[in-house]
VOTI-789468 format. One line per field, with one value per atom (N, C-alpha, C, O): residue number from 0; residue in one letter; x, y, z. Coordinates in pm, whole numbers, plus 50000, padded with zeros to 5 digits. Example, Ala and Ser with C-alpha at 12.3 -4.5 7.8 and 13.67 -1.06 7.14 Angstrom:
BEGIN
i (0:0:0:0:1:1:1:1)
aa (A:A:A:A:S:S:S:S)
xx (51319:51230:51320:51424:51285:51367:51290:51341)
yy (49431:49550:49670:49668:49775:49894:50003:50114)
zz (50780:50780:50780:50846:50708:50714:50787:50804)
END
This chain:
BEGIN
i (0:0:0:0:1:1:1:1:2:2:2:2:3:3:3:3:4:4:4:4:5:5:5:5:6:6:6:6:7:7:7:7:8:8:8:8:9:9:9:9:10:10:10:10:11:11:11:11:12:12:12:12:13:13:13:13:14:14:14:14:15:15:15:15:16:16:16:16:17:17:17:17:18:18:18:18:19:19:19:19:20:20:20:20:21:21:21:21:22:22:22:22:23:23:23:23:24:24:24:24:25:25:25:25:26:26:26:26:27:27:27:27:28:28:28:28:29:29:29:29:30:30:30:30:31:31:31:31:32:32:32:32:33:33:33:33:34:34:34:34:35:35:35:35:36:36:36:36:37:37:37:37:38:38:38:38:39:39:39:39:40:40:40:40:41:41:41:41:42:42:42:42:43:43:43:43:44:44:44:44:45:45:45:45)
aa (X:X:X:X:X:X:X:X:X:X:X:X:X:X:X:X:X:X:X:X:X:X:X:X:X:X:X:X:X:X:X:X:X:X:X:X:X:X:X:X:X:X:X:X:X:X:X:X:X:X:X:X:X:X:X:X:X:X:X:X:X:X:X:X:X:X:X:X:X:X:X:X:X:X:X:X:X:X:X:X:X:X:X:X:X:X:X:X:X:X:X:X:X:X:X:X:X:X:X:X:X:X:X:X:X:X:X:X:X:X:X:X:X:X:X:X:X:X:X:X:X:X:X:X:X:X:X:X:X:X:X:X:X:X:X:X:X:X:X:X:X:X:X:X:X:X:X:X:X:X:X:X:X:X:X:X:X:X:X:X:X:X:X:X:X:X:X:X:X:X:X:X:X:X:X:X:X:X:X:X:X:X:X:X)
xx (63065:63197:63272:63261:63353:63401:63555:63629:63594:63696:63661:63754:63529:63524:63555:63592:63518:63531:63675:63727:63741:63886:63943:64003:63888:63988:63924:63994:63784:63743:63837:63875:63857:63961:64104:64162:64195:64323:64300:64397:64173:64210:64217:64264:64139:64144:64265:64361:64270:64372:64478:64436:64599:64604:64511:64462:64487:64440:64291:64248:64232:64090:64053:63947:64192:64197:64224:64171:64345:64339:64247:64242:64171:64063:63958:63915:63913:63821:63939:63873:64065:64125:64064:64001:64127:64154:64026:64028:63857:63752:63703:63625:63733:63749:63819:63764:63933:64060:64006:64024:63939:63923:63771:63738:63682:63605:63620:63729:63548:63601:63530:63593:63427:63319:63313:63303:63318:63336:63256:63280:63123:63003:62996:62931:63071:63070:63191:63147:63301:63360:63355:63416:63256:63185:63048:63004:63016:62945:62959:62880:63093:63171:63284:63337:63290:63323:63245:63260:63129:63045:62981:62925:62981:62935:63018:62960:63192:63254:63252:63254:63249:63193:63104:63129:62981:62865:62954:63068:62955:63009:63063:63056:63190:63254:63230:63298:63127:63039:62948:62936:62899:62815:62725:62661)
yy (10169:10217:10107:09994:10128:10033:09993:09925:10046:09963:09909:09895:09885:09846:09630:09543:09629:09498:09480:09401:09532:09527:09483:09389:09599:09631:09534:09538:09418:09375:09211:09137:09185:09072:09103:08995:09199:09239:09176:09138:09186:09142:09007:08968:08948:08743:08713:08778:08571:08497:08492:08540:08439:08371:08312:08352:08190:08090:08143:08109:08229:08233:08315:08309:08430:08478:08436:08482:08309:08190:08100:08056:08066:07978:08062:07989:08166:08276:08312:08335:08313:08341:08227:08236:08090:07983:07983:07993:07971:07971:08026:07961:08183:08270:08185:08145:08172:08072:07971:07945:07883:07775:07768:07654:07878:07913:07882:07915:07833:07732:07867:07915:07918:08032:08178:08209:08257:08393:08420:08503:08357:08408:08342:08392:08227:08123:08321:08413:08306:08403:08486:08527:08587:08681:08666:08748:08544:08542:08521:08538:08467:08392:08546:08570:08621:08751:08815:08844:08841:08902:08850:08925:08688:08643:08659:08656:08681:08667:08850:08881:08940:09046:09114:09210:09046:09075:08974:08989:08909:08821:08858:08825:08971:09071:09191:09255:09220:09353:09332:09403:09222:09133:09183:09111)
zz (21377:21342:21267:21313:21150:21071:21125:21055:21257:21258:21423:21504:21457:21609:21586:21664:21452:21453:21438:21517:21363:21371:21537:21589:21573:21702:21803:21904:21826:21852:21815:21906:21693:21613:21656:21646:21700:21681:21903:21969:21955:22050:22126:22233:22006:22009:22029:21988:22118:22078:21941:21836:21946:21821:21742:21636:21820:21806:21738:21628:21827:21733:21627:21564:21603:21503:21368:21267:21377:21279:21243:21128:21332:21328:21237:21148:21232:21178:21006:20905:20994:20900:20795:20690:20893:20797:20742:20620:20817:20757:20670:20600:20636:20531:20406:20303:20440:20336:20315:20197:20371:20313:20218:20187:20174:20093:19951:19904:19882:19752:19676:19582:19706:19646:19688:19807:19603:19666:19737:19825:19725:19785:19941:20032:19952:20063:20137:20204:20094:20186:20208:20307:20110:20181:20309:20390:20285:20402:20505:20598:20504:20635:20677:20785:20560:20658:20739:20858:20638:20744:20854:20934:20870:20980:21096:21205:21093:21155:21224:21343:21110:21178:21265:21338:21247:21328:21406:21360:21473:21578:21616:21735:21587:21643:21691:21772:21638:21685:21823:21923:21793:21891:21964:22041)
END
């Protein structure tokens, strides 16, 4: 389901939802932050 990771992220901390933002953000390469989305997704799906 495409929003279980959502609702899986909306229930983190602050703290580790920023921590997972900033890593996205701090991607110099598109390709670096698409992978670091989707890693952070499956990790959310888990």
């Amino acid at each position: 389901m495409r929003f279980r990771g959502m609702a899986a992220f909306a229930r983190l901390s602050y703290s580790r939802r920023r921590a997972h933002v900033l890593a996205v953000e701090g991607a110099k390469e598109a390709e670096t932050r698409q992978r670091r989305v989707a890693d952070t997704v499956r990790e959310l799906r888990g």
